[in-house]
N, C-alpha and C positions, 0 to 999 in steps of 0.2 A: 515516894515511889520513883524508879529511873525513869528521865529522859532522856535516850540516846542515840546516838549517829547508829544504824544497821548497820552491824559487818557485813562483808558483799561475799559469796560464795562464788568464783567463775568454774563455771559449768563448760568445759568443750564437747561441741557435738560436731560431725561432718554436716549437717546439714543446717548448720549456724553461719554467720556471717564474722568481715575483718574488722567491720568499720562500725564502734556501737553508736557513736555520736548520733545525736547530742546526750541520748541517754547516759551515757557512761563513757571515759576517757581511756575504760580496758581496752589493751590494743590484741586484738585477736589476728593479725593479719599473716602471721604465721603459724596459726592453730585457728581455728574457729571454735566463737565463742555463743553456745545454742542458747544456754540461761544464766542469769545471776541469782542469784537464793539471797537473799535479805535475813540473817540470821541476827541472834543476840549478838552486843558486844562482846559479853561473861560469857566463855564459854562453859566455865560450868553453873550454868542460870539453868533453871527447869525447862525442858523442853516449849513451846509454845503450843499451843493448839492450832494456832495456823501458821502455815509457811505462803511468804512473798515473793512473787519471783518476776523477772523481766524474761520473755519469750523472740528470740531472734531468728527467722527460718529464710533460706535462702531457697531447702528445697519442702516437699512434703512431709510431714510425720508420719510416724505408721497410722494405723487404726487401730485405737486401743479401746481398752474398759476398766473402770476402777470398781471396787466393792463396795458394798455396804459395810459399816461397823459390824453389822452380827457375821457373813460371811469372813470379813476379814478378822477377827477375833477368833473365827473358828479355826484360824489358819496359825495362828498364833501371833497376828499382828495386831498393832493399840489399837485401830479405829482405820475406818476405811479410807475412801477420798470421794467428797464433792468438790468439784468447782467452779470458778466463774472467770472470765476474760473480759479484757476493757482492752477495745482494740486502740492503739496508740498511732501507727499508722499502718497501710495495707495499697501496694499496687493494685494500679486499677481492674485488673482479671483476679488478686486472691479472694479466694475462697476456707470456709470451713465446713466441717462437717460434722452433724448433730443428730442424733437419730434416724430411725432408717424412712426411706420412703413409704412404708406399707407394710401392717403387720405380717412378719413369717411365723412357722415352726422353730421351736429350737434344732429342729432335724434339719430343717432348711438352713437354718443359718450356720450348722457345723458342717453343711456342705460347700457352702459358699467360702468358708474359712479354707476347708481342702482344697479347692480349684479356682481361690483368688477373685472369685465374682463378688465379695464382699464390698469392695469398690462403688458397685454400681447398684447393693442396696441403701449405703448411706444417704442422704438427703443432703446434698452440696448446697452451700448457698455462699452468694459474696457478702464481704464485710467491707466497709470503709471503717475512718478514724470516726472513733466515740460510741462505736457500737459496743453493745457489750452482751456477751451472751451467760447463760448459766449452764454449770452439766452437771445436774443430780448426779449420783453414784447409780451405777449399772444403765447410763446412757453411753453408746457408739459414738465414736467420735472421734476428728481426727482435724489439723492443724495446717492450710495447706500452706504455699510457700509464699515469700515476698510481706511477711507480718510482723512487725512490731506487737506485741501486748504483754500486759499486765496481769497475773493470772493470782487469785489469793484463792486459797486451798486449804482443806484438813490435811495437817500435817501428815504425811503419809507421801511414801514411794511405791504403793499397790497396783500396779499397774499389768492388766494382761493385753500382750499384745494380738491384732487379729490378720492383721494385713501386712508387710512390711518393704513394701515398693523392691521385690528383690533383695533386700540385703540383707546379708546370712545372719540374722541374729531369731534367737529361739521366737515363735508361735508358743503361746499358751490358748489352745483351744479348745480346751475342757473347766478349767474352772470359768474362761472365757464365756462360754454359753449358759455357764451354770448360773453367771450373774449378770449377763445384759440382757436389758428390757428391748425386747425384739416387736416392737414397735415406735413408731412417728415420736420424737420430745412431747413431751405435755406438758409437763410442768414449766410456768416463769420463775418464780420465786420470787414473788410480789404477792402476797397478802395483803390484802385494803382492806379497810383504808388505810392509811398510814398520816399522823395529823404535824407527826413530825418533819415533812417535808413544810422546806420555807424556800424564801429568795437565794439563800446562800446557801440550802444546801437539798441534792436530788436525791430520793433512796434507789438503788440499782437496783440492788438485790438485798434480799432477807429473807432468807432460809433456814431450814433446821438448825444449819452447823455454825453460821456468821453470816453478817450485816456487812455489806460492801453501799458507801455514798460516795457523792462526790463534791466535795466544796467550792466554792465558788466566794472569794474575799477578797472586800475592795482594795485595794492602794493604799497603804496607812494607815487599814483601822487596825485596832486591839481586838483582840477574845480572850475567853476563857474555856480551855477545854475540858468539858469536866468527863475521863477519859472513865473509861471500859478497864479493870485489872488488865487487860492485853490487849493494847490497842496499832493497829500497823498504820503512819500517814505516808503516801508517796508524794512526790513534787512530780505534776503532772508540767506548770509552766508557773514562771515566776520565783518570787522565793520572799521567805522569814525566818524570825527567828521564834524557835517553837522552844519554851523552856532555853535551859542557857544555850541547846546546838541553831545552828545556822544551816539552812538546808533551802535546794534548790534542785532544778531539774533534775529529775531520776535520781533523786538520794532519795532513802526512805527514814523516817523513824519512829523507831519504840516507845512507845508510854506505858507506863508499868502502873498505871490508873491517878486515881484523884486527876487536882487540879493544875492545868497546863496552861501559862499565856503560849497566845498565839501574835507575835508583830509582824504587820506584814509590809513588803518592801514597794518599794513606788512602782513596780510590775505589776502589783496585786498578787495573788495566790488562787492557782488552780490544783487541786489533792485528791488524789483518791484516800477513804480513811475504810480500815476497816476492823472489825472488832467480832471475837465470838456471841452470837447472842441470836434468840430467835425473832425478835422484834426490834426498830431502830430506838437506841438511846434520847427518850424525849429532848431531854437538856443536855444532848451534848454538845452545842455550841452556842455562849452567850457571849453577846458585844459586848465590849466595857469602854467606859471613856465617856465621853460627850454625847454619844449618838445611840440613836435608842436599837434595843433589840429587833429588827427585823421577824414582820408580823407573819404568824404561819399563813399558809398563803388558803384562800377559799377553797379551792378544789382540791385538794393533798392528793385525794386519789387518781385523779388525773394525769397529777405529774409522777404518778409509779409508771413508768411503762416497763412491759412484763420482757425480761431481760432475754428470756428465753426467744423471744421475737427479734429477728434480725431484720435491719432495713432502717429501725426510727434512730435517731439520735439522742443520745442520752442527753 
């Protein structure tokens, strides 16, 4: 099965940044550049079930909502959008926003849509580096500015907006109400226990739609990855060489399943990995070489902390 370097999608948005370093050597400095999409090499490869992306915000996002798959199937789209964020880094005042402060009416909230007070139902909260939050599908929520992250998603561009700081682009305010959960986030997206969590590696999130972890590999040693049919690794910090590509800070790449060495370079290897599936992959990472497999660790469930909580560090 393929292992390969992601092609990079650059996304310009006005509210994107010039300078993506160290992430990426795209120079945006005369266009801003808001996301990068992590795509197949083959462009005619079957679509993926999740899309990878790098998030750059200089200013606020709007306030938007994604659908469920039945919603968004009724619309005539493949599957909706869940997703999840791994903040990478974030000034000391950003913020995001994740569900609303206190349950309303749908009547109340397509009013607050009308006269812009939507603002000041969502539930702001700050993020530093390594937070990572999850947003089911029909969770509010919005992006604010001065943030770096990682965000892996159901493939999907379903997106209604509800707020839009001003700027003249369309309000969807009716399917908008019809599918956001007009109350507080609930859900983590950690199910425990989880036995799969070891030394090298932490489950973030496991949800209906994909498994987002984060590895953690010493200086020198060998694995084997025994991959997911679709599996996404980013280089959070460090580098190896994963199958025959060579990859390093904010390069991602594709596994098209079975087995993957992992070498890793005298940095060591920090990754986010992620892969469709409702539970994390027991055996997907075994040391090989000399040194023995790193033992699951006593408490597993202790180290899920539920994603959807902002403040701990992953």
């Amino acid at each position: 099965m393929p292992t390969e370097h992601a092609a990079i999608r650059v996304v310009h948005k006005p509210w994107g940044l010039g300078d993506l370093k160290p992430w990426s050597q795209v120079d945006g400095s005369s266009d801003a550049v808001g996301e990068l999409w992590f795509e197949r090499a083959d462009s005619t490869a079957p679509t993926p079930a999740l899309l990878l992306k790098l998030l750059f915000t200089s200013q606020p996002l709007s306030i938007q909502v994604h659908p469920d798959d039945t919603f968004a199937r009724a619309l005539g789209m493949p599957n909706g959008k869940s997703e999840a964020w791994y903040i990478l880094a974030a000034q000391p005042d950003s913020q995001i926003g994740a569900g609303l402060k206190h349950p309303v009416t749908p009547q109340q909230l397509r009013a607050s849509i009308q006269n812009g007070s939507i603002s000041e139902l969502v539930q702001w909260r700050a993020v530093a580096k390594d937070d990572v939050i999850y947003i089911p599908a029909g969770t509010i929520h919005a992006i604010g500015a001065g943030i770096v992250l990682a965000e892996i998603q159901q493939h999907s561009d379903a997106t209604f907006r509800l707020f839009d700081h001003g700027r003249a682009r369309e309000l969807h305010e009716d399917n908008g109400v019809a599918v956001a959960h007009t109350w507080p986030l609930r859900s983590s997206g950690i199910p425990t226990p989880f036995a799969a969590n070891t030394a090298n590696r932490t489950i973030l999130v496991a949800s209906r739609h994909f498994v987002l972890e984060r590895l953690a590999l010493p200086e020198g040693s060998s694995w084997a990855l025994l991959a997911e049919p679709e599996t996404w690794l980013l280089v959070l910090d460090g580098r190896a060489a994963i199958g025959a590509s060579a990859a390093s800070i904010g390069q991602a790449i594709f596994i098209g399943g079975g087995r993957t060495s992992i070498e890793v370079g005298s940095d060591g290897l920090s990754a986010l990995i992620a892969y469709p599936a409702t539970r994390p992959a027991v055996s997907l990472l075994q040391r090989t070489g000399a040194a023995p497999a790193e033992p699951a660790h006593p408490d597993a469930a202790s180290m899920a902390r539920p994603a959807g909580q902002i403040g701990g560090r992953a």
